[in-house]
N, C-alpha and C positions, 0 to 999 in steps of 0.2 A: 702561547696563545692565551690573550687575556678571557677573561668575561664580556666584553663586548664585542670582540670579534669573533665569538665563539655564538651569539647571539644575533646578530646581524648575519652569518652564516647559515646557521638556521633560521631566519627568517628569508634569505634568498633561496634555500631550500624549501622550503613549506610554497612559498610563490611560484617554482619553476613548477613542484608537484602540482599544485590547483591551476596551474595553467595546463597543464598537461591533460588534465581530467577534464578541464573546461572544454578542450581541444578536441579530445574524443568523443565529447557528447556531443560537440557539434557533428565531426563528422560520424558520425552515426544516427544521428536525426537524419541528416543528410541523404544516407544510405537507403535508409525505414521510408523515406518520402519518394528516392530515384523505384523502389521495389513494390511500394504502392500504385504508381500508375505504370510499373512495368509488369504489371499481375491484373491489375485491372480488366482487360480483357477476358481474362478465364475464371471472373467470379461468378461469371455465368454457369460454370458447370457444376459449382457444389451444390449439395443436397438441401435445399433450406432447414432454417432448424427446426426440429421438434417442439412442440408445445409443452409447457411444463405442468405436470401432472399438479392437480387439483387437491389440495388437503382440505379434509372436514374442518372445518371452525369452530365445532363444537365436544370435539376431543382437546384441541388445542385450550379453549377458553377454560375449560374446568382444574387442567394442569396449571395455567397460571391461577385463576382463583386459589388454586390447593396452596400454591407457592406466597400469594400475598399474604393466604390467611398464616404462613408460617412465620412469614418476616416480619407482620404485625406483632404473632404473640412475642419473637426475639426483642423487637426493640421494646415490647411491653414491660419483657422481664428485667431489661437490660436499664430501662428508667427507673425501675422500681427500687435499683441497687443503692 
């Protein structure tokens, strides 16, 4: 077996593999879509979601302030070289 039929062989190989993977993602979209409107009906019984809890703005801002004024003086020192 030369070099090019050692290469053409894998390249019909890497093509059957991506077809293969092609294949399955269809049918699996497929699947995700028949289970979506076959569930539809009973998305009426779950729990709506919770609200997401509320963080201060002004704990947050001061950590970033602290963080900028840190990477200001890095890059300060870092130009000064």
């Amino acid at each position: 077996m030369n070099y090019g039929e050692m290469m053409v062989g894998a390249l019909k190989l890497m093509v059957f593999g991506l077809g293969m993977v092609y294949i399955f993602l269809i049918i699996m979209i497929g699947a995700m879509k028949v289970l979506e409107v076959a569930l539809r009906p009973f998305a009426t019984l779950l729990d709506p979601p919770a609200a997401a809890p509320v963080k201060k703005a002004a704990a947050g801002s001061s950590e970033d302030a602290k963080l900028a004024a840190v990477a200001a003086a890095v890059v300060a020192k870092m130009l000064k070289k």
